[in-house]
LUMRO-111956 format. One record per atom (N, C-alpha, C, O): x, y, z. Coordinates in steps of 0.05 Angstrom, whole numbers, plus 5000, padded with zeros to 4 digits. Example, Ala and Ser with C-alpha at 12.3 -4.5 7.8 and 13.67 -1.06 7.14 Angstrom:
<atoms>
526448865156/524649105156/526449345156/528549345169/525749555142/527349795143/525850015157/526850235161/
</atoms>
This chain:
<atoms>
622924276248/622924046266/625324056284/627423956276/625124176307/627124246317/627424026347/625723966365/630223956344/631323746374/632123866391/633723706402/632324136407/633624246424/634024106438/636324066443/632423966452/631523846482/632523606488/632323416473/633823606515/635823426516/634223246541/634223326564/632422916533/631722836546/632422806581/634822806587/630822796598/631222786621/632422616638/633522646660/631822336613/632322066624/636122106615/637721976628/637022266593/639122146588/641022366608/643222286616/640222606614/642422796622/640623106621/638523156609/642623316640/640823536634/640523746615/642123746596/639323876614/638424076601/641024336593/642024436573/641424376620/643524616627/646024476618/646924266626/647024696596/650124566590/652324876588/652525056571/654024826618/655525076618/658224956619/659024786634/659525076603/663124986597/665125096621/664825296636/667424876620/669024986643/669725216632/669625236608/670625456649/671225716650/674725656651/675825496665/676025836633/675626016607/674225876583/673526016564/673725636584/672525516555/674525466541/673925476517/677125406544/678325336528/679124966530/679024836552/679624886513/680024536516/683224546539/683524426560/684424656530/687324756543/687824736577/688724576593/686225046579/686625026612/684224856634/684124836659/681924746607/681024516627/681924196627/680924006639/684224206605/685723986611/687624036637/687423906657/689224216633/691824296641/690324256674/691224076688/688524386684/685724346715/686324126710/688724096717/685423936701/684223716714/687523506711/687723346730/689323506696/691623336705/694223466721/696023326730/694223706724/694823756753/694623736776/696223816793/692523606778/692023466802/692123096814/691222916800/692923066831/693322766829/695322686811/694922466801/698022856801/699422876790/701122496784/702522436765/700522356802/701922066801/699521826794/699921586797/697121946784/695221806767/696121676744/697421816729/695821446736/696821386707/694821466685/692321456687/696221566661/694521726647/693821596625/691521566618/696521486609/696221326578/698921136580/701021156591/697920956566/698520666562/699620556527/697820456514/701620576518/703020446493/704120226502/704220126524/705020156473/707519906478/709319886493/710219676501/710020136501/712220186525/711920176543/713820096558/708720256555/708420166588/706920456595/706420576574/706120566615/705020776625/706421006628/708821036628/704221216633/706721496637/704021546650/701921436644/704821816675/702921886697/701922116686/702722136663/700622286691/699722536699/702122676688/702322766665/704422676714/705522896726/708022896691/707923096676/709922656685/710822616660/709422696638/710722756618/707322716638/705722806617/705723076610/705923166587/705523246635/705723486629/708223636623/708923826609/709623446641/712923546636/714523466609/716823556605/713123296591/713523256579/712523536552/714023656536/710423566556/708823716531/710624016538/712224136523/709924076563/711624376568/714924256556/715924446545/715824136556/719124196544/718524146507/719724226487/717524066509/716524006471/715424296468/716424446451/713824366481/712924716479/715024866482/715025056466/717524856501/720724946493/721424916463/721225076444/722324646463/722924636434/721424746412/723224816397/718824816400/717424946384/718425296390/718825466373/718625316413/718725636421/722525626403/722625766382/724825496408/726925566406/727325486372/729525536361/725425366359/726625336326/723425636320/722325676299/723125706334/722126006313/719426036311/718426216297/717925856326/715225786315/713625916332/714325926355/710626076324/709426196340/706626106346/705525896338/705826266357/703326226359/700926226338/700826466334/699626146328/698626086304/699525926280/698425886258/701925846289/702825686259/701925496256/700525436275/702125296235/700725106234/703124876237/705124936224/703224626253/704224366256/702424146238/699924106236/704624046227/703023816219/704223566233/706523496234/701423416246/702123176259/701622846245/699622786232/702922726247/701922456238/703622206247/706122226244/702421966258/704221846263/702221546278/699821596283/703021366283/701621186292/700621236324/701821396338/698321076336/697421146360/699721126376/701120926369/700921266399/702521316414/703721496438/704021726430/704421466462/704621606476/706321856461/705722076471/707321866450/710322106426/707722246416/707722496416/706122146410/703822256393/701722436407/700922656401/701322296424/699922526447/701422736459/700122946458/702822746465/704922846480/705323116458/705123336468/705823106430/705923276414/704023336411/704023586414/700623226402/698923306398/698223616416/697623826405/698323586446/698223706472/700024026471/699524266474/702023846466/704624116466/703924246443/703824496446/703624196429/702624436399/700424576421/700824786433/698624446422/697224606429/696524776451/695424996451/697624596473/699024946496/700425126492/700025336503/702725086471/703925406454/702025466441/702325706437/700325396431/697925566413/698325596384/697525776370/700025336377/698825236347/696725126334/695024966343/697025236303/694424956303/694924676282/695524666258/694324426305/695324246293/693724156265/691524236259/694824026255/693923916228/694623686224/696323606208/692323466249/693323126240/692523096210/691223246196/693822826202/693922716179/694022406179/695122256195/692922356162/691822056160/695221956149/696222076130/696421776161/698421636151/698121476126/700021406111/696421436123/695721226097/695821486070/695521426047/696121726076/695621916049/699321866037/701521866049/698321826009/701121895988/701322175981/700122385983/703122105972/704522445961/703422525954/702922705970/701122575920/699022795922/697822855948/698223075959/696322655959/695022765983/695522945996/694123136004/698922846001/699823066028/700823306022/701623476037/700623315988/700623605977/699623755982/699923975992/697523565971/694923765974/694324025995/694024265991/694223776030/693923876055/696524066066/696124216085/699224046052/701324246056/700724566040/700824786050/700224496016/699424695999/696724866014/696525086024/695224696013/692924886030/693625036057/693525276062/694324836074/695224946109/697925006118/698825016141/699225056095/702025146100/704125146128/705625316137/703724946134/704224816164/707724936163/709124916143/708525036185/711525076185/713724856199/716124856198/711424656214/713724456218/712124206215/709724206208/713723976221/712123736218/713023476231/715423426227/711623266248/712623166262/710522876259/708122836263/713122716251/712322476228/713722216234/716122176239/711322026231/713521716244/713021586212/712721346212/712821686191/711321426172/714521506142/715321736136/715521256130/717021316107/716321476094/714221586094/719121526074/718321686055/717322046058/717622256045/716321986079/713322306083/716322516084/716122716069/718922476099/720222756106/721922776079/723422966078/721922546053/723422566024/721122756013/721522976003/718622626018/715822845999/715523026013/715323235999/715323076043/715123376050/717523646041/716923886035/720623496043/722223646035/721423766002/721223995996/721223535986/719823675961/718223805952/718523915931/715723805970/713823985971/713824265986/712424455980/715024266001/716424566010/718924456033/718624336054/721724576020/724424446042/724224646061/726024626077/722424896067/722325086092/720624946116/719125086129/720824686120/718224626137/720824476156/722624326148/720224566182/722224356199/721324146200/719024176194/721823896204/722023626203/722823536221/725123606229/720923286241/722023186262/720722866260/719622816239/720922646281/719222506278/718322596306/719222776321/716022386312/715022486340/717122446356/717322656370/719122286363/721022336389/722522526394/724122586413/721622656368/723222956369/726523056373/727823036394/727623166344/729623276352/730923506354/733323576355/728323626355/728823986360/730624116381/730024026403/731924226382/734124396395/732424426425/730124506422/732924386447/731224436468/731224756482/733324896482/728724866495/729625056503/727125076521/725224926517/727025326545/725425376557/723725536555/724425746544/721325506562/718725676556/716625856585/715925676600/716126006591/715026126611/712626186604/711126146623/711526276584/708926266579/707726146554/708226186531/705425936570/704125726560/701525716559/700425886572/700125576547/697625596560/695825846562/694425936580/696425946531/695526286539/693526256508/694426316486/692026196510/689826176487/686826146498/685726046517/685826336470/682726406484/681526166461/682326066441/678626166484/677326046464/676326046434/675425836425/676426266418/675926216387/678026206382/678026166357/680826226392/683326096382/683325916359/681225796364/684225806335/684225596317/686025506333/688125626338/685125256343/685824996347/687024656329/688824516337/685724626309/685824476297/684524486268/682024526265/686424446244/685124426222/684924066212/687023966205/682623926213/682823726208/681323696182/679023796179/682623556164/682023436137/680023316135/680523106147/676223316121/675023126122/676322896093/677722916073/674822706107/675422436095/675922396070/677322226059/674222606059/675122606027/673222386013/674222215999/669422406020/667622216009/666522215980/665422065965/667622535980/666122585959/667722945941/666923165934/670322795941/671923025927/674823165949/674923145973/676623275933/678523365961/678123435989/676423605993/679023376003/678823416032/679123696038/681123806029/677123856055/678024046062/677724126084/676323996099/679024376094/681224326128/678124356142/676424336124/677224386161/675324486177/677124516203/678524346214/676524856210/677924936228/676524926255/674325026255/677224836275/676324766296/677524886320/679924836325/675525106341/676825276356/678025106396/677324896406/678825216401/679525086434/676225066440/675024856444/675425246439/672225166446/670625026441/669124936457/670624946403/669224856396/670524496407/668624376415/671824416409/674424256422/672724056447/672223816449/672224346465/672724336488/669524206501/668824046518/667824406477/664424256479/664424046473/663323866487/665723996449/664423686440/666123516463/664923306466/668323516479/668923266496/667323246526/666823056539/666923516529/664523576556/662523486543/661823306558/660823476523/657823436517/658023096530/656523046550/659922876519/660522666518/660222506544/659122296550/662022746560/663222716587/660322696604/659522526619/659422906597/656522896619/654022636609/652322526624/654522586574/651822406567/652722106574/651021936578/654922066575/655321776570/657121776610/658621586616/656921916620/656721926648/660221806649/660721576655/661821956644/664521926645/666021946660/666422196661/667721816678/668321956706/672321826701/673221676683/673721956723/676621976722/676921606730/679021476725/675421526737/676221246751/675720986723/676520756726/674121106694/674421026672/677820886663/680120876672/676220796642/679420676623/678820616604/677920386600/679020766586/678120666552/680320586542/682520686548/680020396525/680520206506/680820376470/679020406453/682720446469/681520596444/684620526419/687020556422/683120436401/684920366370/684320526356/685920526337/683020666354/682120876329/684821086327/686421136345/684621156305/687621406294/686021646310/683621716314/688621746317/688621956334/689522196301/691122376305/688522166278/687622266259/684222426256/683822636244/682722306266/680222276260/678922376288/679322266309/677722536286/675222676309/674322436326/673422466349/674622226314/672722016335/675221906353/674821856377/677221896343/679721716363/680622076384/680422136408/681422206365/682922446373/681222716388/682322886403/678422686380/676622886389/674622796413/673122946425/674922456417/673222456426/674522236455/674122236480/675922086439/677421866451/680522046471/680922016495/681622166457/683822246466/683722576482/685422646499/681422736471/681022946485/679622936518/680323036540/677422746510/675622606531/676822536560/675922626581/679222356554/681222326567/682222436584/682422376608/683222656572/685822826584/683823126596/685023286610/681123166590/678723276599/678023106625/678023296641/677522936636/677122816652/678322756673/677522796696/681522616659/683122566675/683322246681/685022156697/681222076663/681121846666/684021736653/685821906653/684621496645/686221346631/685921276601/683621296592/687521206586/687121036565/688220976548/688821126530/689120606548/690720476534/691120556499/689420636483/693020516497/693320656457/694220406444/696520326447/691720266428/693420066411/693720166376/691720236363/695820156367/695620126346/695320016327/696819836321/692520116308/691319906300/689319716312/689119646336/687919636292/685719406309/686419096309/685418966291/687319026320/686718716325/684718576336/683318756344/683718386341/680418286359/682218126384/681218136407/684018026381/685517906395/686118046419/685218026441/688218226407/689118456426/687018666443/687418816462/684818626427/682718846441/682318606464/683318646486/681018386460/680218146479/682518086503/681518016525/684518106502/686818116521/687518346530/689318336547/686618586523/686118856536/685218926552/685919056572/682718796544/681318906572/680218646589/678218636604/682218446583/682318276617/685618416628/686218376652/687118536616/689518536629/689018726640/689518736664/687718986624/688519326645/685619416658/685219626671/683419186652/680919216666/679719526652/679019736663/679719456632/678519626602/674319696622/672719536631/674020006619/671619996625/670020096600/667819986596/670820316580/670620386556/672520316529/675020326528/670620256510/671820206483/670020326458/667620316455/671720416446/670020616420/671620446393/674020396391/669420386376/670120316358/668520376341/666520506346/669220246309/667120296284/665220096274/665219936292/663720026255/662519816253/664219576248/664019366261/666119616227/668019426225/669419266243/670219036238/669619396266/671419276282/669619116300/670718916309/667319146306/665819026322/665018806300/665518576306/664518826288/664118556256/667318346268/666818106272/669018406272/670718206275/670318126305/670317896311/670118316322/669918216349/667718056352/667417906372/665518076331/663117836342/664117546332/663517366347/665117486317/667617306305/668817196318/669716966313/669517386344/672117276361/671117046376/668717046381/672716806384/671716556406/670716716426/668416656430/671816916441/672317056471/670417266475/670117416494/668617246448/667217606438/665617606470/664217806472/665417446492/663917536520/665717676527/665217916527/667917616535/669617906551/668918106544/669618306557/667318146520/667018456523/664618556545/664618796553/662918376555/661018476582/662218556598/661218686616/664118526596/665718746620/666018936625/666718996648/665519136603/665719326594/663419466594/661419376583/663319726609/660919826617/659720036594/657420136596/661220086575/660120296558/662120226529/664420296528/661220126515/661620076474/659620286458/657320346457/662320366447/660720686432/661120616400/663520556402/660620586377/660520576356/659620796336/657220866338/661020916315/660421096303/662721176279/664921066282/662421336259/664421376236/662621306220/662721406198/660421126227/659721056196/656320806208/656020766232/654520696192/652620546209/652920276222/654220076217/651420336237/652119876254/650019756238/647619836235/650519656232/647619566216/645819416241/647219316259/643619406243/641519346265/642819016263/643918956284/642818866249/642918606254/645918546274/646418376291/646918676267/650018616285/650618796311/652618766324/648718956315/647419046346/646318856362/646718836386/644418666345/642618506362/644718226360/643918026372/646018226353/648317976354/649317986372/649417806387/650718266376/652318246394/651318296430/652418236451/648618426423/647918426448/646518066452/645817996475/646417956439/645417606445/648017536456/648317446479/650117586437/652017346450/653817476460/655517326469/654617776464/655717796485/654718026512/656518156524/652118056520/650618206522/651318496533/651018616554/652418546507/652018906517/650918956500/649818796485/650819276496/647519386483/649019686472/648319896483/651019676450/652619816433/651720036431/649920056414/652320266444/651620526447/652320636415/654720646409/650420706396/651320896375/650521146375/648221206381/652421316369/653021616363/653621686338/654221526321/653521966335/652522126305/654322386308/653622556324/657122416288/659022666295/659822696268/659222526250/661522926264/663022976232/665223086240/665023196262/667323106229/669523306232/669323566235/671223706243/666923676230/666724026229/664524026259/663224226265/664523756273/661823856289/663423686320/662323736342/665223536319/666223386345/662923176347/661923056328/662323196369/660722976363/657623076368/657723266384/655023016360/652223136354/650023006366/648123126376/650422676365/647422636369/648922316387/651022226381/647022206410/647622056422/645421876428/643321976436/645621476423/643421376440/644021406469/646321446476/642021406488/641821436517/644321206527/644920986516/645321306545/647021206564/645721006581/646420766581/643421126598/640521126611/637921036594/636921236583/637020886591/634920866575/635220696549/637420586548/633020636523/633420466510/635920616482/636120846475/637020456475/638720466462/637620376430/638320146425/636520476412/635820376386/636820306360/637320496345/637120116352/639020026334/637220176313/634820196312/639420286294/638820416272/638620676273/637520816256/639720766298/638820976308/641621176321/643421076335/641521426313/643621526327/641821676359/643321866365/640521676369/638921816390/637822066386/636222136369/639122226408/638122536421/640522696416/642822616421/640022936406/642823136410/644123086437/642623066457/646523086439/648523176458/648123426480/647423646470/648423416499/648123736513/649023876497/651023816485/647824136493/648824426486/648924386458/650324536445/647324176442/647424176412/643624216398/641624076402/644124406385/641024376375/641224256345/643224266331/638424136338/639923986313/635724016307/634023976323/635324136270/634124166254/633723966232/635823886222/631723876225/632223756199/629823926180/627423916184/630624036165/629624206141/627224066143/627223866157/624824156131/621924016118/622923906094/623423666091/623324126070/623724016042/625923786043/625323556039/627623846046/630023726040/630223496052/630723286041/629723526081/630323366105/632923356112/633623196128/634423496102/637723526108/637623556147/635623596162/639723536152/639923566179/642123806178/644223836166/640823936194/642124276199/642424236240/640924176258/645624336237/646424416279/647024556278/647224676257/648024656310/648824936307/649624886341/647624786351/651524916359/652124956382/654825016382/656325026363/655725056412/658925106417/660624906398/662524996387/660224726395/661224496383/661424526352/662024316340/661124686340/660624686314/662424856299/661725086303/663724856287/666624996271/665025246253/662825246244/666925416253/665225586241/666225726206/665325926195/668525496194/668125426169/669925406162/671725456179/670825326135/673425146128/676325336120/676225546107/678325256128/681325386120/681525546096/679725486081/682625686088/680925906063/679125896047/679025936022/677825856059/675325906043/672925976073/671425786076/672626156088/671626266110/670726506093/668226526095/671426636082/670026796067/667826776042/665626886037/669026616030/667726516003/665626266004/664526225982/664826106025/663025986038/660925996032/659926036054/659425986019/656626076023/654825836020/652525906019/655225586019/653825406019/653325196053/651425076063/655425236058/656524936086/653625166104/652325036120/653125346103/651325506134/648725616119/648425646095/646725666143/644225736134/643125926155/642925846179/642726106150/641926286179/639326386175/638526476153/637926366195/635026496197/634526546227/636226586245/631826536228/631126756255/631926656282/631626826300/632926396289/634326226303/636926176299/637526026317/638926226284/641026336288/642726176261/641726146238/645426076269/646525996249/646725686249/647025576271/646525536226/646425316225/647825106201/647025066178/649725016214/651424816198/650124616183/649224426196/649724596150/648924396133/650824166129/652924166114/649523886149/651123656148/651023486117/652823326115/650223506106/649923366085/648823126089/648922946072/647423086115/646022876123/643622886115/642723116112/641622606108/638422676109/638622516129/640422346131/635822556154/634922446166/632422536179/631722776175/630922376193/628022356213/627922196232/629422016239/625422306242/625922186272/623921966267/622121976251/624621716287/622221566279/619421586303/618621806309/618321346313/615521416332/616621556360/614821676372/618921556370/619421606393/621121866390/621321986411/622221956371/624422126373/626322146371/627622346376/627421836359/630021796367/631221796332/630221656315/633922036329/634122106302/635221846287/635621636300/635521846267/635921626242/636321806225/634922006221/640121666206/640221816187/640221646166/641721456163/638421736153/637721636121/639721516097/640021306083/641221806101/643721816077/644922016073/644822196090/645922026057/647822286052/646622406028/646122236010/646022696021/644022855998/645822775982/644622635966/648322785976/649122765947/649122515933/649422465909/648822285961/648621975954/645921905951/645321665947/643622125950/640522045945/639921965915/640122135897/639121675907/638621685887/635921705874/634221545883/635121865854/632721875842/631921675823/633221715803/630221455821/630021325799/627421235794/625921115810/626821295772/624521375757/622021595779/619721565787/624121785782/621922035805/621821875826/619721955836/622721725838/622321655867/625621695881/627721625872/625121775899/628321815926/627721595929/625521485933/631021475928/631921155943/634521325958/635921515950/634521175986/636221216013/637821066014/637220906032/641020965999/642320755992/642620626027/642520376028/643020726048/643120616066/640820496075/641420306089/637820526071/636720356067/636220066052/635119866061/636920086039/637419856023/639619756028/639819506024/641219856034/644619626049/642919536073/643319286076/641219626091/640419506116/638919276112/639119106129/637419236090/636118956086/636618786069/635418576068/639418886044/641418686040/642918596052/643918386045/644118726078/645618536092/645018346106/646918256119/642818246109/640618076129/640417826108/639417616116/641417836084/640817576073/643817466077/646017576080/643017196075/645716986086/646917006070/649216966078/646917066038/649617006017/650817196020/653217176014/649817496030/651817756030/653217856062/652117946083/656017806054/657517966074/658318236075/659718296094/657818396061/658118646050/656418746027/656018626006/655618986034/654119116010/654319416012/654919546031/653519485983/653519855981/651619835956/652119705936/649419995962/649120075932/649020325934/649120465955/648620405897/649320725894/648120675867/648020465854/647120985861/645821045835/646620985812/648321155817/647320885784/648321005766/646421155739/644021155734/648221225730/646021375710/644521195687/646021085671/641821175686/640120995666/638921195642/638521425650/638421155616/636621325606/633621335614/632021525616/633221025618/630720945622/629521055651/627521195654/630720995663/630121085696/631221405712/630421505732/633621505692/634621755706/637721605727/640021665723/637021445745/639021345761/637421065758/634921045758/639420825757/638120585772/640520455795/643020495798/638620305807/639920285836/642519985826/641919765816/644020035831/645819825834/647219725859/648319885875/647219465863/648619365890/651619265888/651919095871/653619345900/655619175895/655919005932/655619095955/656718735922/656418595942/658618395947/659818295929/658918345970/662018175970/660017925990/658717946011/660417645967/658517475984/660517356008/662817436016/658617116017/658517006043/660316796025/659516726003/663616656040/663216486031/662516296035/662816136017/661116196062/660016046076/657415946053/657115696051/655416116034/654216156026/653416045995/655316085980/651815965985/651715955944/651316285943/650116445956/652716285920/652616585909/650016675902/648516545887/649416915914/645816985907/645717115878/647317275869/643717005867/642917185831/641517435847/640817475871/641517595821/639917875820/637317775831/636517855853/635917575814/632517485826/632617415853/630517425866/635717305869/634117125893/634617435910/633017465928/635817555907/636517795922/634318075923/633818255939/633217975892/630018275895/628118035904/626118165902/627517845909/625417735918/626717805956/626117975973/628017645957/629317665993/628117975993/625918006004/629418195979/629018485987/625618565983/624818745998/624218475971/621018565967/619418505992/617118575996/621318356008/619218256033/619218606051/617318656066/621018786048/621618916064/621719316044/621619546053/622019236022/621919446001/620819455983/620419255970/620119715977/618719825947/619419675926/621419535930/618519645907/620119545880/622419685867/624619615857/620520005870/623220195855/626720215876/628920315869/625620055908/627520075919/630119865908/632519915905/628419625904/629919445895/632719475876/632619645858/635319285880/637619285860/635819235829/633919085824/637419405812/636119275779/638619185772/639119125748/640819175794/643519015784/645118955801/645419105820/647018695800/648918645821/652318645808/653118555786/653618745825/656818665822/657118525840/656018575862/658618335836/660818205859/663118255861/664818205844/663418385884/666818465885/668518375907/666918345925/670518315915/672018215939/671718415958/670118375976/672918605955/671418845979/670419085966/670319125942/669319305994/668919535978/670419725981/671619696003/671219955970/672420135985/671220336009/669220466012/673320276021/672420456052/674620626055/676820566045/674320876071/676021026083/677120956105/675620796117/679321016117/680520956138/678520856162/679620706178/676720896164/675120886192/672120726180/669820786188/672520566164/671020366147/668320516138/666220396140/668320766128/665820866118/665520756088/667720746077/664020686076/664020686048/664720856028/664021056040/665420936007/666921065992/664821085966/665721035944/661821145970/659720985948/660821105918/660620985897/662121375923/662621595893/664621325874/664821285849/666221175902/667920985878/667320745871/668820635855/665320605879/663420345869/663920365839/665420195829/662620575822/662520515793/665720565777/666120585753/667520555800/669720465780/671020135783/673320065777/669220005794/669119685799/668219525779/668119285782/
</atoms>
């Protein structure tokens, strides 16, 4: 069942990358020009174009004069920030490869990701990290982002081809250690062009963007997009609803990308209309649930563009820009992305410029993440999904979160979609656990409404029967205050049963 085909209504067919194909020299094109453009926006105030670059080329000095070459690995981390970009950039016109990191990781964590990617320097705004990095290897230079490396000058820059390693980024860690997925200038450089052409992106833009410049969606998509374009875009750190709402009446915000979570507070907000102002709201990391799409397009009427990406893929599947937008729905592949979903399995299998071509040592030993046949090679997302009457993809769940109970597949994200529609629940997850009787039975954990009387098991499978199987139904409830989520509010389902 194959999606090659990139509707007409949303964008075209033909998808050819700027020449050389690297993310690099079609940044480096497009902010060379119009050099007194304002580019990005922190707490501090703006910096242009022309500062921007002059900035990353002398940080590319400094890396060249403490020893560091081409291929080494940086490790970056630090809160959203102009220091942060600026380094992100400069690594990567000397032709390192960076290795963001989620600030919220403790000391195992950041073991872990040192021990694996053996990064030779590191450039860090968060406590503690340069006491645990020294301990974990004292050969690693240490800076924070304002940098205090010895300065020096550099003459050649900007000299990397496209399968270059670019970036090893950590997935989330949903379902066991995180591991690097290496990501080339190319592969980089597709996924912020696919974006650029579907959601019709132009330099006269201004996104709004809170997401960690950690994560493919703030950093790959939000921050690459950007500096690909040539548009603008304010950096808050962290999410507030407040500060997003006084954002974009102050700097006349035309784009904002966020996760489900955060749009959950902005419908909340007194002011949640200012967001009509805003010509394009992209949502993704994890699902909107359909009911809080159609909320927000009632009361503040926009019509929440969701998208479908992973760390090893930049970003994959898009609702129309142009055309209807379907809640529950991630759309149409992206230009230049073809996307499979197995018969048996229904797994969702891609494969385009955009797609990494496998994880930090272990590129050899691999044999599961790819699938190749007479159509070429193809990346196993660990997604299930189908298309529904029109075409427009829907993902089910995740294969290792499919639960079987008594011989029937339950789709736990199915069933969070029509427990969240009852008034006593503000949150839900369920996930399998192991039954003798049944093999798996389905359990819900739920954080009620407190607006609400607390719902029993009975009032909650009766509410759910109007809309599901029986075997879909909870055969049990927790109540818990929250659930765990990962940084970018995905659910965490592997850790429910230690609640």
């Amino acid at each position: 069942m194959s999606l090659s085909k990139w509707p007409q209504h949303i964008g075209k067919n033909d998808f050819v990358l700027p020449t050389p194909e690297t993310l690099v020299s079609a940044c480096i094109s497009t902010l060379s020009k119009n050099l007194s453009s304002p580019l990005l926006h922190d707490s501090r105030g703006w910096i242009n174009r022309e500062e921007f670059l002059q900035r990353t080329l002398e940080l590319a000095g400094s890396f060249k004069q403490i020893g560091l070459c081409k291929g080494d690995r940086i490790l970056i981390s630090g809160p959203s920030s102009i220091n942060l970009t600026v380094a992100h950039m400069a690594a990567l016109r000397f032709g390192l490869i960076v290795v963001p990191v989620n600030g919220l990781y403790q000391k195992a964590e950041l073991e872990h990701v040192i021990n694996d990617a053996s990064p030779r320097a590191a450039l860090i705004d968060h406590p503690n990290w340069e006491e645990w990095i020294k301990s974990i290897n004292p050969n690693i230079f240490i800076s924070t982002t304002e940098v205090n490396f010895p300065k020096g000058s550099i003459t050649k820059i900007d000299q990397v081809e496209p399968h270059d390693p670019a970036l090893i980024v950590y997935t989330s860690g949903t379902t066991g250690k995180p591991k690097g997925a290496v990501l080339s200038q190319k592969n980089l450089l597709a996924g912020a062009h696919s974006v650029r052409l579907a959601w019709q992106w132009k330099k006269n833009d201004r996104l709004l963007l809170c997401l960690p410049l950690f994560h493919m969606h703030g950093m790959g998509v939000g921050l690459h997009g950007t500096l690909l374009i040539g548009s603008s875009v304010v950096l808050q750190n962290g999410f507030q609803a407040e500060e997003v709402i006084q954002a974009i009446q102050e700097h006349q915000v035309s784009m904002f990308f966020g996760v489900p979570t955060m749009y959950h507070r902005l419908a909340e907000h007194p002011r949640i209309q200012k967001l009509a102002k805003i010509r394009l709201c992209v949502s993704g990391s994890a699902p909107l649930a359909p009911s809080l799409h159609k909320r927000l397009n009632k009361e503040a009427g926009i019509q929440v563009l969701e998208r479908y990406g992973m760390t090893e893929t930049v970003m994959l599947a898009s609702n129309p820009y142009l055309g209807e937008r379907k809640p529950g729905t991630v759309g149409f592949p992206l230009p230049g992305v073809k996307i499979d979903i197995e018969k048996q399995s229904g797994e969702i299998l891609v494969s385009g410029p955009n797609v990494f071509n496998g994880y930090w040592n272990r590129l050899d030993t691999d044999q599961e993440s790819f699938v190749d046949n007479s159509t070429g090679r193809w990346f196993r997302t660990g997604d299930l999904g189908k298309l529904d009457e029109d075409g427009y993809l829907e993902i089910v769940g995740r294969k290792k979160e499919l639960i079987i109970s008594g011989g029937y597949n339950v789709y736990p994200r199915e069933v969070d979609d029509v427990l969240i529609t009852h008034p006593g629940i503000e949150q839900v997850a369920v996930a399998g656990v192991p039954s003798e009787e049944w093999g798996e039975e389905v359990v819900a954990w739920i954080v009620p409404s407190p607006q609400e009387k607390l719902p029993s098991l009975k009032t909650v499978r009766d509410f759910g029967r109007q809309h599901l199987a029986a075997y879909k139904l909870p055969q049990r409830l927790v109540i818990v205050d929250d659930l765990p989520r990962n940084a970018l509010g995905k659910v965490l389902r592997h850790e429910l049963r230690e609640y």
